[in-house]
C-alpha positions as CSV (number, residue, x, y, z in Angstrom):
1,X,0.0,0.0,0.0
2,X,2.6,2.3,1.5
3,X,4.7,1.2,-2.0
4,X,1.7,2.0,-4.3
5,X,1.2,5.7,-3.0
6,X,4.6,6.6,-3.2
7,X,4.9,5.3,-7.0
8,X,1.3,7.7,-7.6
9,X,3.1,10.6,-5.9
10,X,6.1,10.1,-8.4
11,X,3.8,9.4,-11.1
12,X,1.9,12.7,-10.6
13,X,5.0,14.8,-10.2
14,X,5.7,13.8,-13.6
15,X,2.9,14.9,-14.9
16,X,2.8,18.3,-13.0
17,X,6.7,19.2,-14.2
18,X,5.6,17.9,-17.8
19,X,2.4,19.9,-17.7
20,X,4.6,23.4,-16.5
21,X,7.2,23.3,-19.1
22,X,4.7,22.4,-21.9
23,X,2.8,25.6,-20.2
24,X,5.7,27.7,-20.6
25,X,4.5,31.0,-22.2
26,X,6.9,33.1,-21.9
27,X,9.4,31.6,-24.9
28,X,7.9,32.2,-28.5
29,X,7.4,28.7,-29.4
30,X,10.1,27.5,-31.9
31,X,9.1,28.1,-35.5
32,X,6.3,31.0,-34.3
33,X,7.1,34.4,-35.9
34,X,7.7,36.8,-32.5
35,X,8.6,40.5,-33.5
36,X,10.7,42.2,-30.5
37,X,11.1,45.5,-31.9
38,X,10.1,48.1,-34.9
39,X,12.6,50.6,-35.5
40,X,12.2,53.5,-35.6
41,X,9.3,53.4,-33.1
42,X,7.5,55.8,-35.1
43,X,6.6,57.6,-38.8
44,X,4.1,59.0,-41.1
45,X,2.5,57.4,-43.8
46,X,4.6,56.2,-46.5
47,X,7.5,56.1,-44.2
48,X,9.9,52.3,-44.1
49,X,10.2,50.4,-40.9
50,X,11.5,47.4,-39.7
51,X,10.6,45.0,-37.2
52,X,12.7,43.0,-36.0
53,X,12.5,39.3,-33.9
54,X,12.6,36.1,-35.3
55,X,11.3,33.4,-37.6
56,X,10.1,36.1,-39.9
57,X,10.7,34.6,-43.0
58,X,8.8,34.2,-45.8
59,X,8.3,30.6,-45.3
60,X,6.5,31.8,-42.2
61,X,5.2,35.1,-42.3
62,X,2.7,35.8,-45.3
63,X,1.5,39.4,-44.6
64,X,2.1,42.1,-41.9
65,X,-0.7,44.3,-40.7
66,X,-1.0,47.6,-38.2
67,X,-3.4,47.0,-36.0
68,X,-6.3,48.6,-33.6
69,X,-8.8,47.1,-31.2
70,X,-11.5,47.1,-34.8
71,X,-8.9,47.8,-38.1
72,X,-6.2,45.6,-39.2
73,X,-4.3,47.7,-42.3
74,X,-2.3,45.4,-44.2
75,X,1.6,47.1,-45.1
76,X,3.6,46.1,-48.0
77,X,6.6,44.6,-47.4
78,X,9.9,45.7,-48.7
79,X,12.6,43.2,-48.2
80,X,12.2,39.8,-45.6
81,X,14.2,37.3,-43.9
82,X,14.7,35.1,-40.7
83,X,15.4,37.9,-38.4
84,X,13.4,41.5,-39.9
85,X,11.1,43.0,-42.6
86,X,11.0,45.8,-43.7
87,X,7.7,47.5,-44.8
88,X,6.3,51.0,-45.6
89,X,3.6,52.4,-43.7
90,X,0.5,52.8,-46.2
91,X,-0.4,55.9,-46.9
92,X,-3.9,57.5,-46.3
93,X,-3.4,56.0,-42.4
94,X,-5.1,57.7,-39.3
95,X,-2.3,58.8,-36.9
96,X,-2.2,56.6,-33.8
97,X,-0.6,53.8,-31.9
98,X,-0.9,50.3,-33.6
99,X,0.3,46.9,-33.0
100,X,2.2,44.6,-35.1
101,X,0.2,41.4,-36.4
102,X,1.6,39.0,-38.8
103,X,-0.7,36.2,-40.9
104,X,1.3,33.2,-40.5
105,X,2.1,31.1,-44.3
106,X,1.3,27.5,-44.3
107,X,-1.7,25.3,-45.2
108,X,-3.4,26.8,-41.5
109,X,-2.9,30.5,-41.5
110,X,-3.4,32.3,-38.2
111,X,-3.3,35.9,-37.4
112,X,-0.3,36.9,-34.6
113,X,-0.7,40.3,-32.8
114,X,2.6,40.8,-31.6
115,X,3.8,42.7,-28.5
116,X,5.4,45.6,-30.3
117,X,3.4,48.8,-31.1
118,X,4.1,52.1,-33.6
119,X,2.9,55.4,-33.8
120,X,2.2,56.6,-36.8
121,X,2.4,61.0,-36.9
C-alpha cells in the first residue's frame, strides 16, 4: 500500500513538471514568428520600418498588418528574412498607436498580434 502511494506521488509529479514546461508562455514557441522590436518606433504614412525578432521569414510570415482594437491595415513589405522585414507604412493611415500582427504562411494560417506597437504621426 505504503509502495503504491509513493509510485502515484512520483507518477503525478511527472505529470505536474511535464504539464509546467509544456505551459511555458513566456518563450515564443520554436518556429512561431515573434517581433521584439520596430525601429524607428515611429513615422508618417509612407515612411519604411523594420521589425525586428525572429522566424520572420517568408516561409512563415505571409502578410504584416498595423493594427487597432477594430482595423487591421495590411503594409507592403519591402525586403524579408529570418530575423526582420521591412515594410512602408501605407499611406492614407489615421495617426495613432498600432500593433504589429503577422498572418502566419502555411496550409493553416493564423493571425499573430505581436507585443510591439508604432505610432504613426
Amino acid at each position: 500500500m505504503r509502495r503504491q502511494r509513493i509510485v502515484w506521488l512520483l507518477v503525478l509529479s511527472l505529470i505536474a513538471v511535464g504539464s509546467a514546461i509544456a505551459g511555458d508562455t513566456d518563450q515564443p514557441r520554436q518556429g512561431v514568428p515573434h517581433i521584439t522590436a520596430v525601429e524607428p518606433a515611429s513615422g508618417k504614412a509612407g515612411a519604411a520600418l523594420t521589425a525586428t525578432g525572429e522566424y520572420l521569414d517568408k516561409s512563415r510570415v505571409a502578410e504584416l498588418y498595423l493594427s487597432t482594437s477594430n482595423t487591421d491595415l495590411r503594409v507592403e513589405i519591402l525586403e524579408q528574412s529570418l530575423t526582420a522585414i521591412k515594410f512602408k507604412i501605407p499611406s492614407g493611415v489615421e495617426p495613432g498607436r498600432f500593433r504589429l500582427t503577422v498572418l502566419m504562411a502555411g496550409p493553416d494560417p493564423k493571425l499573430l498580434e505581436q507585443p510591439v506597437t508604432l505610432l504613426v504621426e
